[in-house]
DOZA-878568 format. One record per residue (C-alpha): residue number from 0; residue in three letters; x, y, z. Coordinates in pm, whole numbers, plus 32768, in hexadecimal, padded with zeros to 4 digits. Each point is the difference from the previous one (the first is absolute). Layout:
N
REC  NUM  ALA  X  Y  Z
...
***
This chain:
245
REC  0  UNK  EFFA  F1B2  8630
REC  1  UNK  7F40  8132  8032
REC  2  UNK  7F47  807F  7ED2
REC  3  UNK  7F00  8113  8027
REC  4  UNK  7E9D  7FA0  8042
REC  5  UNK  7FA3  8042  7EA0
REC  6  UNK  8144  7F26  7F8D
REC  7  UNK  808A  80F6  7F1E
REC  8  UNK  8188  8042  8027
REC  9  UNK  80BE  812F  7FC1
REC  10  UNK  8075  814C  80BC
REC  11  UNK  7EFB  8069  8114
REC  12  UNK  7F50  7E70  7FCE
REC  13  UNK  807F  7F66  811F
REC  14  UNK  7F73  8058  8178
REC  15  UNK  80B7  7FAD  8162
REC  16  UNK  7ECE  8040  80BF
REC  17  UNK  8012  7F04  813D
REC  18  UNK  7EA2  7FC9  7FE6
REC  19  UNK  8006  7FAB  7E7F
REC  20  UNK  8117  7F06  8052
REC  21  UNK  7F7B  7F6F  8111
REC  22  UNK  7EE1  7FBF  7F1D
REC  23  UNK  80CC  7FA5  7ED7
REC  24  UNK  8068  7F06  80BA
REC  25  UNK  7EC8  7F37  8088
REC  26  UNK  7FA2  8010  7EB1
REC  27  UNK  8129  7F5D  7F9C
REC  28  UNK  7FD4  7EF3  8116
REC  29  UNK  7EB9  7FAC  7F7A
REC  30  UNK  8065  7FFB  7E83
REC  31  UNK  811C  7F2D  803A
REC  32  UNK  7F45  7F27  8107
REC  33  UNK  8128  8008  8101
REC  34  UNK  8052  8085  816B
REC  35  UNK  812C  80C6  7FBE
REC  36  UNK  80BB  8083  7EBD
REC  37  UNK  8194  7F84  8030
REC  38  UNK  8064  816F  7F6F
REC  39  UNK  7F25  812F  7FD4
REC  40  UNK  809A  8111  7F21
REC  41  UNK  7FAA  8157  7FE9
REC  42  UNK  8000  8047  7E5F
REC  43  UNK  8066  818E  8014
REC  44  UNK  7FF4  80E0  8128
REC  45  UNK  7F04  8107  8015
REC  46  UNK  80A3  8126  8016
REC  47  UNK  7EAE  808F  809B
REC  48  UNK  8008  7F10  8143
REC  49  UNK  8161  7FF7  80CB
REC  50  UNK  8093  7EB0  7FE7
REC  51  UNK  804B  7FD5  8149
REC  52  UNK  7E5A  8005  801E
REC  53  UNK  7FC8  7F12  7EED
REC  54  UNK  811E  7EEC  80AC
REC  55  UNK  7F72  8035  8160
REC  56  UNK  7EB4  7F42  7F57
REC  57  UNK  809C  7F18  7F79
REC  58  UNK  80B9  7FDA  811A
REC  59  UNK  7EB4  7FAF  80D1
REC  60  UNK  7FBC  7F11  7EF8
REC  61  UNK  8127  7F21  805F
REC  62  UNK  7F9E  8035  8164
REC  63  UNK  7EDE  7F53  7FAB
REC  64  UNK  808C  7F03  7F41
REC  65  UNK  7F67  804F  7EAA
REC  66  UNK  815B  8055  7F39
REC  67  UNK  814C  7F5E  80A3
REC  68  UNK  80DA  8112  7F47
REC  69  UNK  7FF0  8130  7F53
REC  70  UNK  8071  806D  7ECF
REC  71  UNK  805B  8155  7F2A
REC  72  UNK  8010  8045  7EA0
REC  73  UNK  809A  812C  7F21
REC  74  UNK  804C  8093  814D
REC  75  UNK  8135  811F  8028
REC  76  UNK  80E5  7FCF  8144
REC  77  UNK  7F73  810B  808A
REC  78  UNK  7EB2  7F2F  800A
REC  79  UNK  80CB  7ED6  8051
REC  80  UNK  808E  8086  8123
REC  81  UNK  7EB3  8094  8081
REC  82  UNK  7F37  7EBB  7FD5
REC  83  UNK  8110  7F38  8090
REC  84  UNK  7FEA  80D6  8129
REC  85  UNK  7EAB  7FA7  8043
REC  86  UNK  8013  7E63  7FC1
REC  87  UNK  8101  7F24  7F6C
REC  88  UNK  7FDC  801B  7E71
REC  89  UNK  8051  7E99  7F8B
REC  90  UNK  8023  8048  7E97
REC  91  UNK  8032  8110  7EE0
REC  92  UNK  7F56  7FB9  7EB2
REC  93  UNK  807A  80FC  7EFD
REC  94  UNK  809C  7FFC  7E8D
REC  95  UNK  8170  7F57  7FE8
REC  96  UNK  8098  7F76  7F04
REC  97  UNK  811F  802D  7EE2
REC  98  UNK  7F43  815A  7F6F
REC  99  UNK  7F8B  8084  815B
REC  100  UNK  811B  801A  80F8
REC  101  UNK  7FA6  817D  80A6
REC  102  UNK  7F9D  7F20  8154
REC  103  UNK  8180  7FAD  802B
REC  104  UNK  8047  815D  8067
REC  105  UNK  7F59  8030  8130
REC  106  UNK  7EE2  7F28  8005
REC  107  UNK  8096  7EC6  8004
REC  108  UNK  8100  8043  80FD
REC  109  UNK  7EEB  807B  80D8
REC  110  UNK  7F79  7EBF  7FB6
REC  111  UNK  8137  7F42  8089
REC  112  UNK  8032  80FF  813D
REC  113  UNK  7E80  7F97  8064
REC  114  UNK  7FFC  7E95  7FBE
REC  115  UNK  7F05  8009  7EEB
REC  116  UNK  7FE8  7F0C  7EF7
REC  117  UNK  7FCD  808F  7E6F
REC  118  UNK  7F1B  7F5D  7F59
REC  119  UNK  8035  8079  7E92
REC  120  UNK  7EF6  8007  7F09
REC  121  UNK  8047  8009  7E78
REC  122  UNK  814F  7F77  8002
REC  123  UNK  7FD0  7FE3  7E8F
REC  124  UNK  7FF0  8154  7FF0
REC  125  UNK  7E70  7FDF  7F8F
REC  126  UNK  807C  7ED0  7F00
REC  127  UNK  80FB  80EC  7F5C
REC  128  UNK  8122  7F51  8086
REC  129  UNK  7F73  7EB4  7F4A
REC  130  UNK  8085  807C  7EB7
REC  131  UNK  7EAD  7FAF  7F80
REC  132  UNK  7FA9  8176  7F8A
REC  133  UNK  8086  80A0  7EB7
REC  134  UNK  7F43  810B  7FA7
REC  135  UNK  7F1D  80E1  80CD
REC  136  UNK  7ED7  7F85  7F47
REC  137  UNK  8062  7EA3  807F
REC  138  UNK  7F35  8095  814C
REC  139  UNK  7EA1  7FD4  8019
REC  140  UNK  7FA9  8047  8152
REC  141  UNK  800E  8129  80E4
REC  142  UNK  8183  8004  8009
REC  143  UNK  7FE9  80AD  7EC4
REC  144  UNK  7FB8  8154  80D6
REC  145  UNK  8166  7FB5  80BD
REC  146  UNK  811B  80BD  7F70
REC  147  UNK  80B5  7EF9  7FF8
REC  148  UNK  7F75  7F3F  7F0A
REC  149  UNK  7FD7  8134  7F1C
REC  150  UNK  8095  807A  7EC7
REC  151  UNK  8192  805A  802D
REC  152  UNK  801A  7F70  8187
REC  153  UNK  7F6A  7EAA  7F87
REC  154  UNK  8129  7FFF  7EDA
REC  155  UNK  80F7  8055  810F
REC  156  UNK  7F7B  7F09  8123
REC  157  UNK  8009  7EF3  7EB5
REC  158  UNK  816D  8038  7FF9
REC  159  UNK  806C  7FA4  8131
REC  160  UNK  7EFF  7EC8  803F
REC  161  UNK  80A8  7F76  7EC6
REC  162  UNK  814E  8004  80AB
REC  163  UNK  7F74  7F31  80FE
REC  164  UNK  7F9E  7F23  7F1E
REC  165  UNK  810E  7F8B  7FAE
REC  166  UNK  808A  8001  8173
REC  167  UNK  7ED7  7F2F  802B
REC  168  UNK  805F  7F0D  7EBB
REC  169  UNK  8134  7FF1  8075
REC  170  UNK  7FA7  7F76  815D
REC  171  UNK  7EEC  7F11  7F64
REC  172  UNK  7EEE  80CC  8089
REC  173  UNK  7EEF  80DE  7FA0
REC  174  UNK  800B  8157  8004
REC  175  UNK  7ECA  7FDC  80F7
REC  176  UNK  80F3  7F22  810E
REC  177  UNK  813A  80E6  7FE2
REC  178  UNK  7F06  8132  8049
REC  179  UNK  7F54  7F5C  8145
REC  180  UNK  8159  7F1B  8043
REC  181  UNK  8096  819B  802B
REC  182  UNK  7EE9  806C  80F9
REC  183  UNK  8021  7ED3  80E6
REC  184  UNK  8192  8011  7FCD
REC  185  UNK  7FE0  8190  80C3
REC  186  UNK  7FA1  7F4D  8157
REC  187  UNK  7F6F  7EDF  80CB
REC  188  UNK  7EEA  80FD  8075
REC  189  UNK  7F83  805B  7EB5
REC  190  UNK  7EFA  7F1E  7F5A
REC  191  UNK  7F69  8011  7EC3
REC  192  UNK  7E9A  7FFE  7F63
REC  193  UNK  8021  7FFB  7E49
REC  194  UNK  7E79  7FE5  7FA3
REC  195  UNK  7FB5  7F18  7EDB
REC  196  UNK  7EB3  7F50  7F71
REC  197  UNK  8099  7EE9  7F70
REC  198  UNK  807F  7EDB  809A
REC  199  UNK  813A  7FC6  7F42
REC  200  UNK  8079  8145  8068
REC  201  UNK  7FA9  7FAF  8150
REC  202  UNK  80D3  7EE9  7FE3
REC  203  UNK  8124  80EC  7F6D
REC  204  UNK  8011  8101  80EF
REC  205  UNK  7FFC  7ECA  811B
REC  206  UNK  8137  7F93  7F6C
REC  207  UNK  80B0  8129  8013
REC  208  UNK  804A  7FA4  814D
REC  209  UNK  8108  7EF3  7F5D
REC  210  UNK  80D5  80FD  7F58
REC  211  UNK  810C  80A0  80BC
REC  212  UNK  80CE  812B  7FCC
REC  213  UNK  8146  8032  801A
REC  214  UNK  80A2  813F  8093
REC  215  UNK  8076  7FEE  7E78
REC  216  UNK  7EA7  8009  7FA9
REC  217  UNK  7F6E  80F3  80EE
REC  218  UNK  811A  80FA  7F61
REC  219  UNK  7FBE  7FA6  7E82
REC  220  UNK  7E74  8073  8083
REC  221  UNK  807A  8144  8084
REC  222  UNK  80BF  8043  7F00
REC  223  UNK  7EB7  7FD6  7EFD
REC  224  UNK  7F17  8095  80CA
REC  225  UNK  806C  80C6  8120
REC  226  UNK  7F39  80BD  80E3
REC  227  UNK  7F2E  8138  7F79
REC  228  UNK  8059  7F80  7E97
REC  229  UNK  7E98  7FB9  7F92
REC  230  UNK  7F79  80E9  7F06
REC  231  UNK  7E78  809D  8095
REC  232  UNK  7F3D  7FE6  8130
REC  233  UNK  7F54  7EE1  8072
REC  234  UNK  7EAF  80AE  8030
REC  235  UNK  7F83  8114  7F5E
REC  236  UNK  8034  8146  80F9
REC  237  UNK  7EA1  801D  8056
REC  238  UNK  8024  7ECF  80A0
REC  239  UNK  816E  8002  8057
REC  240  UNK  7F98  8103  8100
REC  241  UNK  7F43  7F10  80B3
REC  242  UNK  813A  7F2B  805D
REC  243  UNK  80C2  8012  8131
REC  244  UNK  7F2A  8091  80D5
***
């Protein structure tokens, strides 16, 4: 990843300068006392710094051997396309899961035409999808500035996670599995990352490798939550208009 040099995140926070990520990533080397980095992603694209200038270094950085592929993140296909021009992009890391499905209109399939894998981050759509959460003031952490999670959309989004439920009880599953079981179940390129600090549901969301859905199932999903269904944005619009550069 590519945070700014002061590490704060947010429209305008991010920088695609070739000589900041050329540094960025010695730095990296050193921190993480290694030779090469497997996959260097850029976090956002700069929208001051073309992107074909920002792949070209990191392009000279696999010349070099430092990073063996490269990586993109909240990228639009127009950025896609550009970058892949340049070098190879190996991977896509980006929101997908039950509650954010805008990527399968063009992004995805750009995804597909190009050869690049999706790696997709909250699957549990930020730990909504867990069933966990029944009340906005369940949320103690930043996600309370989402829209999502706030006032009428939260009561909405809680109506349709509790019809998965029971999808999921009726499969012997969590909520949790069916959510990331869905994700993987969209393609053999797509891969998921759920974040968790506990063990146990580190151990869940492993499993949800085990469950498998039916074309039966995959319907009774769509049905519950199709695309565009979820109630609020998943940033707020200041930062929203940072995405898909």
């Amino acid at each position: 990843m590519l945070p700014a040099p002061n590490g704060a995140m947010g429209p305008g926070a991010v920088t695609g300068r070739p000589e900041y990520i050329q540094n960025a990533v010695m730095y990296s080397l050193k921190r993480l006392k290694t030779d090469y980095i497997d996959l260097y992603t850029l976090a956002r694209i700069d929208p001051a710094v073309p992107v074909e200038e920002t792949i070209g270094a990191m392009a000279d950085l696999v010349q070099k051997g430092v990073i063996r592929y490269i990586g993109l993140s909240e990228a639009s296909v127009k950025s896609i396309r550009k970058a892949a021009a340049v070098h190879p992009i190996t991977a896509l890391q980006i929101e997908y899961s039950l509650w954010s499905r805008d990527i399968e209109t063009e992004v995805l399939p750009t995804l597909r035409e190009l050869g690049i894998s999706l790696v997709a981050y909250a699957p549990l759509g930020r730990g909504f999808l867990t069933g966990e959460y029944k009340k906005p003031e369940d949320i103690k952490d930043s996600r309370v500035h989402m829209p999502r999670f706030q006032g009428e959309n939260f009561y909405k989004n809680l109506e349709m996670v509790a019809k998965i439920k029971s999808l999921a009880d009726a499969k012997a599953c969590t909520p949790s599995q069916l959510a990331i079981a869905w994700v993987l179940a969209q393609g053999e390129d797509i891969i998921t990352i759920p974040g968790t600090k506990r063990i146990k549901n580190l151990e869940e969301n492993i499993a949800s490798e085990k469950v498998s859905l039916t074309a039966e199932d995959l319907q009774s999903i769509e049905e519950i939550m199709p695309a565009g269904s979820v109630s609020g944005t998943r940033y707020p619009e200041k930062f929203m208009s940072s995405l898909n550069k």
